[in-house]
N, C-alpha and C positions, 0 to 999 in steps of 0.2 A: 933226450936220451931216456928210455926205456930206463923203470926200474930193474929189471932185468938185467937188463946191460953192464952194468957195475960187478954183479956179481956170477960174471960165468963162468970165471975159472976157481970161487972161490966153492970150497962144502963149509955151510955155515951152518948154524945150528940153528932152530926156527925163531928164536926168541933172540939171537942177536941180530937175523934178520927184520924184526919187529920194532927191535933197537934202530937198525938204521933207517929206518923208515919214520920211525917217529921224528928221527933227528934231519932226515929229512922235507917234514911237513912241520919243524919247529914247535913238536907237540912238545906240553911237558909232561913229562916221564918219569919211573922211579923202579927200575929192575930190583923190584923183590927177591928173587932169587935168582940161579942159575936155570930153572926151567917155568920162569914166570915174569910178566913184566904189564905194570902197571899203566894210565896216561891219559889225560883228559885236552878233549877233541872239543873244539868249539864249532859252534852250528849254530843257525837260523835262531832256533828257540829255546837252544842255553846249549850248556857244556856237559856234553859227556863223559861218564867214568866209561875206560874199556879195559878188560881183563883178558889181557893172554896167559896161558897156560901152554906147555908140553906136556904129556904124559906118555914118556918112553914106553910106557907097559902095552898100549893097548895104541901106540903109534898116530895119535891125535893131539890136533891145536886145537884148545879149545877157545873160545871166545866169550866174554860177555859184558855187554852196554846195559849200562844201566844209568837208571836218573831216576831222583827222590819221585814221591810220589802217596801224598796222605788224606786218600779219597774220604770222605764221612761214611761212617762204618755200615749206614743205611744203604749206600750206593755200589758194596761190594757185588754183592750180585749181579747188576749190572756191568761193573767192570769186567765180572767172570764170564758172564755172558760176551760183552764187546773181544775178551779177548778169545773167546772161540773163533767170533764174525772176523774180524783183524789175522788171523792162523791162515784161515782159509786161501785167503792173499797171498799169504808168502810161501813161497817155495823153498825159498833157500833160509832157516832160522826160525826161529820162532820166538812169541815173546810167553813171559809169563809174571804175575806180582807176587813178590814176598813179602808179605803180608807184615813178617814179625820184622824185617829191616825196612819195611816204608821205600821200597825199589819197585820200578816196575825192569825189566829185565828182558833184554834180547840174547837167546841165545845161538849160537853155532859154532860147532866141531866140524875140523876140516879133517878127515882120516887117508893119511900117508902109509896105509899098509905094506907089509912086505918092505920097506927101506925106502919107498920113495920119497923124494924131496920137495915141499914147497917151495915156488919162486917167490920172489919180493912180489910180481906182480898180484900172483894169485893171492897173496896176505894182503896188501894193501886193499883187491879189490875186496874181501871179504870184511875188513874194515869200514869200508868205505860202504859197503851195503850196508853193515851194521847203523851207521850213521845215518844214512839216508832213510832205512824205513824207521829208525827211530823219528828223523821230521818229520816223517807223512804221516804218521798215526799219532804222534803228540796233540794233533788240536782233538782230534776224536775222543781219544781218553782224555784231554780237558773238557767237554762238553758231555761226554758221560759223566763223571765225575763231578763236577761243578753247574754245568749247564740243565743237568735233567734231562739230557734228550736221549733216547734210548739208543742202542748200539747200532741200530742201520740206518738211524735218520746221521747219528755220528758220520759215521762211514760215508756217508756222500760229504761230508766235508772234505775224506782224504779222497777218496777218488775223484771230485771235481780241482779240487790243486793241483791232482799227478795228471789231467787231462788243460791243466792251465797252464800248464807250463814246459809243451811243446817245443 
């Protein structure tokens, strides 16, 4: 069954939507507030923080994936560079590093203008992107970072994995 399914006769608010989804992918979770909710996603190459948000005012969810991240402070530029190269790629989100919390950070707002409602599904799939390009570009900014390779030779590391894995 469809996440979807569950809730078609229900109007739920996006974040107990969030709620049910976590609890049904057995994430754990921790609802911050009424229009906020916390939970960390396991993957391939560690565990994700992910951040939802509502913001009634301006009718958006926001999102954000984050995971530590404490390049030697020679190699920022490079990172900043990589994460131009790594933007390009994605359509839907974008990442960015905060420098002063040691996060590298994906972000995306899903905007519900005029009253419309997100479904489970379109929340989970936004999720679930969030995770996924977090894998694919985690060895890269390990290899900028650590590796010394510069941001495009990085970069065929993820684009030959997302071409490996047909």
């Amino acid at each position: 069954m469809a996440l979807s399914e569950q809730y078609l006769e229900e109007d739920l608010h996006p974040i107990d939507i969030v709620e049910h989804i976590a609890e049904h992918h057995e994430w754990d979770f921790d609802r911050i507030a009424e229009d906020q909710i916390a939970m960390a996603v396991e993957a391939q190459w560690r565990t994700y923080s992910i951040t939802l948000a509502w913001s009634g005012y301006d009718e958006t969810l926001r999102m954000i994936c984050t995971f530590e991240m404490e390049p030697p402070e020679e190699r920022l530029p490079a990172i900043y560079e990589g994460l131009n190269v790594i933007n390009d790629q994605c359509w839907a989100g974008a990442f960015s590093y905060w420098k002063a919390q040691k996060l590298m950070v994906y972000k995306y707002g899903l905007v519900l203008a005029g009253g419309q409602v997100a479904s489970p599904d379109q929340i989970n799939t936004m999720i679930s992107a969030a995770v996924l390009s977090a894998e694919r570009y985690y060895p890269a900014f390990q290899l900028i970072a650590w590796g010394d390779r510069d941001p495009q030779d990085a970069m065929q590391v993820a684009i030959a994995e997302a071409y490996g894995r047909a």
